[in-house]
DSSP file (Angstrom, degrees, kcal/mol; ACC not computed):
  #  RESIDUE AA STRUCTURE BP1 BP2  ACC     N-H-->O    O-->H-N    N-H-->O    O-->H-N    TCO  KAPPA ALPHA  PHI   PSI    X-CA   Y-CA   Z-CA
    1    1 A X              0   0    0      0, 0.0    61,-0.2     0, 0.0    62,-0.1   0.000 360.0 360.0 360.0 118.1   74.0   93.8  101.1
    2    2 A X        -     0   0    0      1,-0.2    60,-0.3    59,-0.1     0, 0.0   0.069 360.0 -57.8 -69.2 164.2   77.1   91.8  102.1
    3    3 A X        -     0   0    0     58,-0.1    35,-0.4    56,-0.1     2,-0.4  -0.137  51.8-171.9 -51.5 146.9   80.4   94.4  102.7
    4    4 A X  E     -A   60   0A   0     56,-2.0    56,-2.0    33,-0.1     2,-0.2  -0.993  12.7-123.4-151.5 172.2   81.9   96.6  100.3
    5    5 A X  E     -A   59   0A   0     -2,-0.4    31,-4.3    54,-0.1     2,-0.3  -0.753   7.7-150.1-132.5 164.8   85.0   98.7  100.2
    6    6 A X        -     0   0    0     52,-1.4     2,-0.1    -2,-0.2    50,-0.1  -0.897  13.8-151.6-129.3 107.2   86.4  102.1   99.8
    7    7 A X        +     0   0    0     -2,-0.3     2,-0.3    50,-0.2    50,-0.2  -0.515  38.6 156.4 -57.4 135.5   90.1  102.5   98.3
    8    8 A X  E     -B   56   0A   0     48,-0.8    48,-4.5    -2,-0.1     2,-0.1  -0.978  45.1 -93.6-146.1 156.1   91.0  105.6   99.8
    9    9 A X  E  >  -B   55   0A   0     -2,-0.3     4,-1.1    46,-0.2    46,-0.2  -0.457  29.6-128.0 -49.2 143.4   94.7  107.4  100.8
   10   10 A X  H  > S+     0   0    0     44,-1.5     4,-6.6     2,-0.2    -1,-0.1   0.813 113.6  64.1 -63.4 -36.5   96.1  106.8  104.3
   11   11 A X  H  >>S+     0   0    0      2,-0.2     4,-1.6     1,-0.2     5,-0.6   0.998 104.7  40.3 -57.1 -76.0   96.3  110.3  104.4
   12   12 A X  H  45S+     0   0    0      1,-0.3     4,-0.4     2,-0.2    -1,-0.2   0.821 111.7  57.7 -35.0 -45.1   92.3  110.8  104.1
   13   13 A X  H  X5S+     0   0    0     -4,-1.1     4,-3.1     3,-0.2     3,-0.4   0.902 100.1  52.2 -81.2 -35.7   91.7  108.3  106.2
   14   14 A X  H ><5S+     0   0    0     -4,-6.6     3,-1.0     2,-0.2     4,-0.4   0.907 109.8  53.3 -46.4 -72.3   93.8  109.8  109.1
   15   15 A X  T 3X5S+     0   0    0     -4,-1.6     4,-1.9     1,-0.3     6,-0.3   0.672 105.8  56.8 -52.7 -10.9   91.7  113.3  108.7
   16   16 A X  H 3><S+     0   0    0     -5,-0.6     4,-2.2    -4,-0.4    -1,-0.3   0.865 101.8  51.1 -90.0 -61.3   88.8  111.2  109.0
   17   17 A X  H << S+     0   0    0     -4,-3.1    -2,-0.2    -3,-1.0    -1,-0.2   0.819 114.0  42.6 -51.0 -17.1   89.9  109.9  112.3
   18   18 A X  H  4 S+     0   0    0     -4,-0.4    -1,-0.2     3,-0.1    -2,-0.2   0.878 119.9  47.1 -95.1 -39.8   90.6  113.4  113.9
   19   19 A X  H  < S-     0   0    0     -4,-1.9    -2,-0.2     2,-0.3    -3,-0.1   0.524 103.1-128.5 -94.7  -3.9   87.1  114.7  112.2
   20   20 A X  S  < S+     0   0    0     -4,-2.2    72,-0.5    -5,-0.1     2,-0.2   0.541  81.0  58.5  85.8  -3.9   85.1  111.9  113.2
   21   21 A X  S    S-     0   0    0     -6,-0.3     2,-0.7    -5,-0.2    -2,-0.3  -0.896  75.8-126.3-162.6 166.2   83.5  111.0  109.6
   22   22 A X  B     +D   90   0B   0     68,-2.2    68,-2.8    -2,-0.2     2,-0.4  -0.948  30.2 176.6-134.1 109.2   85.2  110.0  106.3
   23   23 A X        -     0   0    0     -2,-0.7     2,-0.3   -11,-0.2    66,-0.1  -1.000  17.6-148.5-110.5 128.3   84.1  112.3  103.3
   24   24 A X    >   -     0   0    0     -2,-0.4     3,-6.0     8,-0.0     4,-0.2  -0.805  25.9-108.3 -90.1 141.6   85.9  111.7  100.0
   25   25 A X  T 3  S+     0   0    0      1,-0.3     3,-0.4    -2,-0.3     4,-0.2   0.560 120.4  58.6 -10.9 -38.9   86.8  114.0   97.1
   26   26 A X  T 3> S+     0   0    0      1,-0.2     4,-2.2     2,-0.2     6,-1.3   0.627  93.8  77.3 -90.3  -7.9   84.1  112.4   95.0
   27   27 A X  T <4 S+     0   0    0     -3,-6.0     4,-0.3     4,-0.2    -1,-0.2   0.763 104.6  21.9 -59.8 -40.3   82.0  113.5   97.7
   28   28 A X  T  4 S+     0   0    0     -3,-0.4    -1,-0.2    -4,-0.2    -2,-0.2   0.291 124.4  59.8-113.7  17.7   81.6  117.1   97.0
   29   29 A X  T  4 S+     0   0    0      3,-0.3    -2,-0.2    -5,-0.2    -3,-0.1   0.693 125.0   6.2 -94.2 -35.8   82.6  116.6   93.4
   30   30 A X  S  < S-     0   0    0     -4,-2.2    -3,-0.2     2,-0.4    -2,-0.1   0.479 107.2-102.8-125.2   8.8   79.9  114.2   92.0
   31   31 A X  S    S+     0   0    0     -4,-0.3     2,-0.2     1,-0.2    -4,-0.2   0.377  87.7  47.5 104.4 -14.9   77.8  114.1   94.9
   32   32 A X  S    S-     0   0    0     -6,-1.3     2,-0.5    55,-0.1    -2,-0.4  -0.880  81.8 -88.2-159.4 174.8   78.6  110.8   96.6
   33   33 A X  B     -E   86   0C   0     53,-1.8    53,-3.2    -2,-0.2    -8,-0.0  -0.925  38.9-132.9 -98.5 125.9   81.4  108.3   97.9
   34   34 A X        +     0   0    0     -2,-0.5     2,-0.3    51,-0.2    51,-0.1  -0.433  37.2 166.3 -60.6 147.9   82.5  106.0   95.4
   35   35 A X        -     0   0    0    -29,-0.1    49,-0.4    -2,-0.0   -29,-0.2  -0.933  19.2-143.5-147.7 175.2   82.6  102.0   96.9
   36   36 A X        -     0   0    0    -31,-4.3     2,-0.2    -2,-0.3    48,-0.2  -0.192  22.4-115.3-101.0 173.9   82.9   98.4   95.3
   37   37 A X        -     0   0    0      1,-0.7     4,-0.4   -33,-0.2   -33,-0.1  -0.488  48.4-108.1-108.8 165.0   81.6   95.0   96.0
   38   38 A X  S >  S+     0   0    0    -35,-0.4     2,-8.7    -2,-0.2     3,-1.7   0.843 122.0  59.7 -63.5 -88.6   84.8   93.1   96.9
   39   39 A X  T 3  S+     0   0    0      1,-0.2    -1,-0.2    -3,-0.1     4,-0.1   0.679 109.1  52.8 -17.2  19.0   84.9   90.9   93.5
   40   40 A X  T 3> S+     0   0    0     -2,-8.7     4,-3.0     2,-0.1    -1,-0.2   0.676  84.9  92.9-140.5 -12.0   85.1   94.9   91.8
   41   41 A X  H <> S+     0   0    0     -3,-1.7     4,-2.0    -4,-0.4     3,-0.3   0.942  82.4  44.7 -24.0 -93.1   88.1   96.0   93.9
   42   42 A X  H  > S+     0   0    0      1,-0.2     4,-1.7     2,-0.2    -1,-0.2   0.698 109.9  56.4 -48.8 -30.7   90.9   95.1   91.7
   43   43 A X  H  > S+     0   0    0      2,-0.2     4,-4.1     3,-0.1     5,-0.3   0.987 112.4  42.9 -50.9 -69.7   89.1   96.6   88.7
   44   44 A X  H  X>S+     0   0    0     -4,-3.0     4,-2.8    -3,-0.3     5,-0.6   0.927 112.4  51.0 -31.7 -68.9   88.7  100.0   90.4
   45   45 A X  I  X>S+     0   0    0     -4,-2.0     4,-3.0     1,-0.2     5,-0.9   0.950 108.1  46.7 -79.1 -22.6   91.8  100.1   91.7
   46   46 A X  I  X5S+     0   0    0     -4,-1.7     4,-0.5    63,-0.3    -1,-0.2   0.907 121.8  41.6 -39.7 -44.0   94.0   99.3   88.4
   47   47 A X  I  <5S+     0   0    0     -4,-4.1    -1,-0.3     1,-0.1    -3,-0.2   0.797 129.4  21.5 -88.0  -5.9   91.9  101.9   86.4
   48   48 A X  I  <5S+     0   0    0     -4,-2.8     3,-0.3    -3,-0.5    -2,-0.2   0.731 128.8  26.9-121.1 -19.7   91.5  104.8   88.9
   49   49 A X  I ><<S+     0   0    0     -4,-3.0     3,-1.0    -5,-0.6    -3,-0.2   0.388  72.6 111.7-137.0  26.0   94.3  104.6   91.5
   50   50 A X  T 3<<S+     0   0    0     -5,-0.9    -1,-0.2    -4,-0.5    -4,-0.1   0.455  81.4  50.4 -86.1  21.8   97.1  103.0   90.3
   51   51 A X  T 3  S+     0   0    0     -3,-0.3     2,-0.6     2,-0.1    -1,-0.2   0.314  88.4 106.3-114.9  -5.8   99.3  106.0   90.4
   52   52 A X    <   -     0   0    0     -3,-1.0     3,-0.4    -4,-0.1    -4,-0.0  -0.727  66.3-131.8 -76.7 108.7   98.3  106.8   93.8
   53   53 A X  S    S-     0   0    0     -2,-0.6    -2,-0.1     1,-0.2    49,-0.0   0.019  72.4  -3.3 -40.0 153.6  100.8  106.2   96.6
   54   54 A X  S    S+     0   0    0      1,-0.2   -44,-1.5   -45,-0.1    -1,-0.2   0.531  81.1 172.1 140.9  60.0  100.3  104.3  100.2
   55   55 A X  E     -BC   9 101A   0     46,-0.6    46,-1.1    -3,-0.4     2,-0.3  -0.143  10.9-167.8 -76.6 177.5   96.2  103.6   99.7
   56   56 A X  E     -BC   8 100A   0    -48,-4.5   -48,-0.8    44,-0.2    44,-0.2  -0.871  17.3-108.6-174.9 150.7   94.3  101.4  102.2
   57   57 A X  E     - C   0  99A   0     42,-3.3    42,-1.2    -2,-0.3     2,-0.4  -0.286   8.8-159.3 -67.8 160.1   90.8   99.7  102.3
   58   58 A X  E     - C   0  98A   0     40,-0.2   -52,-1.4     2,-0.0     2,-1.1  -0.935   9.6-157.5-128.1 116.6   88.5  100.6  104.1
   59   59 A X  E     -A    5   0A   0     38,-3.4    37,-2.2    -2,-0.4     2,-0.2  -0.751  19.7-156.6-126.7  98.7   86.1   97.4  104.3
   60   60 A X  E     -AC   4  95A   0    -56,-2.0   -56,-2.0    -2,-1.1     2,-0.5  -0.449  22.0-138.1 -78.4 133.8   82.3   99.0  105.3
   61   61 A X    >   -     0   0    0     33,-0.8     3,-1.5   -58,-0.2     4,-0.2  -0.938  23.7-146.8 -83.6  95.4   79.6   96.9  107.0
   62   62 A X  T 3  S+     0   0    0     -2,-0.5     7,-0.1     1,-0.3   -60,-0.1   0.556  92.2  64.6 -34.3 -28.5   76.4   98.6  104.4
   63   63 A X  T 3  S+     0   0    0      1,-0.3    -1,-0.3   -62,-0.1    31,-0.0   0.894 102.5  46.4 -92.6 -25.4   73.6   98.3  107.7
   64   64 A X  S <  S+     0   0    0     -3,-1.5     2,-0.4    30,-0.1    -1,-0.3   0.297  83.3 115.1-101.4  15.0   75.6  101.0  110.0
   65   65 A X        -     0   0    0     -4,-0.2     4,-0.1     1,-0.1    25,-0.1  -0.687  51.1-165.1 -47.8 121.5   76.0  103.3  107.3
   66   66 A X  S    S+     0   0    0     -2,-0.4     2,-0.1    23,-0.2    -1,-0.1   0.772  70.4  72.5 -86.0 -28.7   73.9  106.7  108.1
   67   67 A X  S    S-     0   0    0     22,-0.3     2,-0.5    -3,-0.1    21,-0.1  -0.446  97.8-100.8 -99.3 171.1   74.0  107.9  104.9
   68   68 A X        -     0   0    0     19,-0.4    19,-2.1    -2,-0.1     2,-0.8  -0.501  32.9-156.6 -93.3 139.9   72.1  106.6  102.4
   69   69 A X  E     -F   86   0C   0     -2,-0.5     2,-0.3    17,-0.2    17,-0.2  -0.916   3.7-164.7-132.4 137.7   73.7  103.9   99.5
   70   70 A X  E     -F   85   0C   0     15,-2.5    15,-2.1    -2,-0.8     2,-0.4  -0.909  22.8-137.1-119.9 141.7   72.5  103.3   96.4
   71   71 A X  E     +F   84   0C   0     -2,-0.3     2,-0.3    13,-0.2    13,-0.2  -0.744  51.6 147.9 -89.0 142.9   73.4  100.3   94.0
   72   72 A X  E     -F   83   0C   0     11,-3.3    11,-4.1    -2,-0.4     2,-0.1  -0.989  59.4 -75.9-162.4 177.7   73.8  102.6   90.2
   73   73 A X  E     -F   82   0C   0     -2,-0.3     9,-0.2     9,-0.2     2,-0.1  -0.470  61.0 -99.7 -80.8 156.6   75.9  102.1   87.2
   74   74 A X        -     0   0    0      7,-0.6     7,-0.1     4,-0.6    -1,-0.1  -0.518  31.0-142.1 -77.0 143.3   79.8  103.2   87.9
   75   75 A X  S    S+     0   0    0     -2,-0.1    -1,-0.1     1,-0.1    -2,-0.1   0.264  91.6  23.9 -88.7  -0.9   80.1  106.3   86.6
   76   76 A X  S    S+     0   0    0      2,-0.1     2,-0.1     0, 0.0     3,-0.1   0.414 116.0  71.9-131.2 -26.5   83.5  106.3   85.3
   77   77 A X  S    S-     0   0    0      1,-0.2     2,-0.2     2,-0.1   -33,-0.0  -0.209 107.6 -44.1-103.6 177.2   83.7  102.2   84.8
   78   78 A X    >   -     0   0    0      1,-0.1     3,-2.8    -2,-0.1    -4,-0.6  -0.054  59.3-129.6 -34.9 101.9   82.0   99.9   82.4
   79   79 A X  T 3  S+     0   0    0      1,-0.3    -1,-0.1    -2,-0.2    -2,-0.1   0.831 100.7  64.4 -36.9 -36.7   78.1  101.1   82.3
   80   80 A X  T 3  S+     0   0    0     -7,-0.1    -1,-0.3     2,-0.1     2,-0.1   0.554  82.3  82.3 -97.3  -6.4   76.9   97.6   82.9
   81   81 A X  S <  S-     0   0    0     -3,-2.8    -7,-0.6    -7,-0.1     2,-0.5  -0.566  70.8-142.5 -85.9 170.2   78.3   97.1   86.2
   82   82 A X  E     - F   0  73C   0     -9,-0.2     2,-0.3    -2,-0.1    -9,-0.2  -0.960  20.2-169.0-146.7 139.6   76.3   98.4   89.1
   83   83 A X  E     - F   0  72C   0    -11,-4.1   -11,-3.3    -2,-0.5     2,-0.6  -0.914  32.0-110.5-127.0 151.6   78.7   99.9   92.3
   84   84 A X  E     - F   0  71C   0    -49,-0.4     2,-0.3    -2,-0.3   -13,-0.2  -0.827  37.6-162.4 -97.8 118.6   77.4  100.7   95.5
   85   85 A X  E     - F   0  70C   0    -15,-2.1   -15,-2.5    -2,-0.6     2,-0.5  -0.503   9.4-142.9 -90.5 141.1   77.5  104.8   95.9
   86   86 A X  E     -EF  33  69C   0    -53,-3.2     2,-2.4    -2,-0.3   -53,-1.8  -0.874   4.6-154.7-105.6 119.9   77.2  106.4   99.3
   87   87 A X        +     0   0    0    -19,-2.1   -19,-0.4    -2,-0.5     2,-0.4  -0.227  67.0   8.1 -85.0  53.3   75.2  109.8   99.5
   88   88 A X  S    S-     0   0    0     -2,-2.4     2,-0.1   -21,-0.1   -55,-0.1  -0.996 103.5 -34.7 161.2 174.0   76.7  111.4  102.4
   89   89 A X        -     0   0    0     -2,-0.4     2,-0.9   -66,-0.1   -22,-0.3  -0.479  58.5-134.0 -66.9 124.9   79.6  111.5  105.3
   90   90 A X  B     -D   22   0B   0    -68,-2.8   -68,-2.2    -2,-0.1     2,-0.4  -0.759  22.3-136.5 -86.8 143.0   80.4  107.7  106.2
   91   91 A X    >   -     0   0    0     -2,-0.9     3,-1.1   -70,-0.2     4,-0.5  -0.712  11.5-118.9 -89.1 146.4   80.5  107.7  109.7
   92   92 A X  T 3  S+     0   0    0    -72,-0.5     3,-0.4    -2,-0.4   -71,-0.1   0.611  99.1  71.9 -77.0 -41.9   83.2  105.9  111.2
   93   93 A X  T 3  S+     0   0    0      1,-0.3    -1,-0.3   -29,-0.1   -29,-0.0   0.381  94.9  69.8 -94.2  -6.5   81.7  102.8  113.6
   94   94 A X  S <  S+     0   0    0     -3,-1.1   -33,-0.8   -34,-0.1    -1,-0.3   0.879  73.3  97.8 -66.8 -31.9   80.8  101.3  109.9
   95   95 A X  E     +C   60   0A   0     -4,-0.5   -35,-0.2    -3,-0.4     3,-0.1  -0.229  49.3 178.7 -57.2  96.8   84.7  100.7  109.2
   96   96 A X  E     -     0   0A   0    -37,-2.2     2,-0.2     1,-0.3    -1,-0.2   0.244  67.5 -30.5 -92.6  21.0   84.9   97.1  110.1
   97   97 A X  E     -     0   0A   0    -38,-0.1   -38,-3.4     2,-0.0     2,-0.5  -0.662  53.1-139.5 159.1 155.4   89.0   97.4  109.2
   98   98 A X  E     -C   58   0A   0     -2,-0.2     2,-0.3   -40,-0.2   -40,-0.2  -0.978  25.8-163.4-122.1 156.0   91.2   99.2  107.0
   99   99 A X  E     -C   57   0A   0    -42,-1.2   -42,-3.3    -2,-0.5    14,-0.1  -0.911  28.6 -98.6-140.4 125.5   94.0   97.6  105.3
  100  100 A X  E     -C   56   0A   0     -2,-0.3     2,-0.5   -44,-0.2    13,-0.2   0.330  32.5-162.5  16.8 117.8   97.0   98.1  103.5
  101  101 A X  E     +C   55   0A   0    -46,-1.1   -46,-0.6    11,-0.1     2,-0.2  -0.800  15.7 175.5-147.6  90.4   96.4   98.0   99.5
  102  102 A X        -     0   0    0     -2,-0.5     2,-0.4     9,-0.1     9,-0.1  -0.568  28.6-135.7 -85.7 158.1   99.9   97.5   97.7
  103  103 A X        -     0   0    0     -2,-0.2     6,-0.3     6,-0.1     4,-0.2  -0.962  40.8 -90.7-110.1 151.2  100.0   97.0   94.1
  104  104 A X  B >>  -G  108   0D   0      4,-1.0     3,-2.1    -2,-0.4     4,-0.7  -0.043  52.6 -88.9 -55.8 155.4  102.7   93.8   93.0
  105  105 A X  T 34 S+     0   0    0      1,-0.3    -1,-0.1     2,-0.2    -2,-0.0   0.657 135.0  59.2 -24.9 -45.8  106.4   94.9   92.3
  106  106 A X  T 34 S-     0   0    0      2,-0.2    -1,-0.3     1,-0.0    -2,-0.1   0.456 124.1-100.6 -74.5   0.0  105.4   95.5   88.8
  107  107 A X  T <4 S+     0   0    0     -3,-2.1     2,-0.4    -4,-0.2    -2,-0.2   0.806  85.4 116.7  51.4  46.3  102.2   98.6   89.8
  108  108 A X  B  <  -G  104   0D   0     -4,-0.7    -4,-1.0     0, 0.0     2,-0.6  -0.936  61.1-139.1-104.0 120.2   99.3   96.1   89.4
  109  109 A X        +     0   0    0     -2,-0.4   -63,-0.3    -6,-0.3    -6,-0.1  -0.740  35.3 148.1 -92.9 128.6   97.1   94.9   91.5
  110  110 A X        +     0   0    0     -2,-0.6     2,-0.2     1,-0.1    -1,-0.2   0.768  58.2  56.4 -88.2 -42.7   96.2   91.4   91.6
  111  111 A X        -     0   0    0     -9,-0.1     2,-0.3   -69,-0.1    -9,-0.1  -0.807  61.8-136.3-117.9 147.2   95.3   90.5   95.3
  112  112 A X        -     0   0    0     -2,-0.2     2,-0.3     1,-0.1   -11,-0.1  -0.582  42.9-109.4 -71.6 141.6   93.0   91.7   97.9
  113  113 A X        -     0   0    0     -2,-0.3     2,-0.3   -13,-0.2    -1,-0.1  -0.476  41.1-108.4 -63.1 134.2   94.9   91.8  101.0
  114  114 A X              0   0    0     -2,-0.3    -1,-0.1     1,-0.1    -3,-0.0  -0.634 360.0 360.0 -87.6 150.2   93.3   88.8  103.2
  115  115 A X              0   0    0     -2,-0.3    -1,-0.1    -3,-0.0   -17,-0.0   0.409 360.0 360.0 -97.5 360.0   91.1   90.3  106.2
């Protein structure tokens, strides 16, 4: 499995840097951390986070994950696409960068940030 990312708040991802692992909401809601393939990025975020303020990627290498990831249909998105879920706390030394995630002048995003 090539990289895939996790839109997250700036905010979250600072508490993750003081706590040493990166847990998301969806984590103790539904059991897992949502993430993308890149190419599924822009999808995500237009339907789930475009009313959230000052995000940033977090763009995970899959083989230094501790926790376990599974490929399964998105649970909120289109049934027929397949997202990679992470069962557990990502541990931090996967985070090969985070970046910035604006949406265009208008609130849509069109572009991945170039890495």
């Amino acid at each position: 499995m090539d990289v895939i990312v996790h839109i997250c708040q700036r905010q979250k991802w600072e508490e993750a840097l003081k706590q040493g692992f990166y847990q998301s909401d969806s984590l103790s809601e539904s059991g897992f951390i949502h993430a993308s393939h890149p190419e599924q990025v822009i999808q995500v975020a237009n339907k789930i986070f475009s009313t959230l303020p000052d995000l940033v990627l977090l763009w995970i290498d899959p083989n230094h994950v501790r926790s376990e990831i599974r490929e399964e249909y998105g649970s909120d998105m289109d049934k027929s696409e397949i997202f990679p879920h992470i069962y557990g706390s990502l541990n931090l030394d996967a985070v090969l960068s985070v970046q910035d995630f604006y949406p265009d002048a208008d609130g849509v995003f069109r572009h991945l940030p170039l890495k």
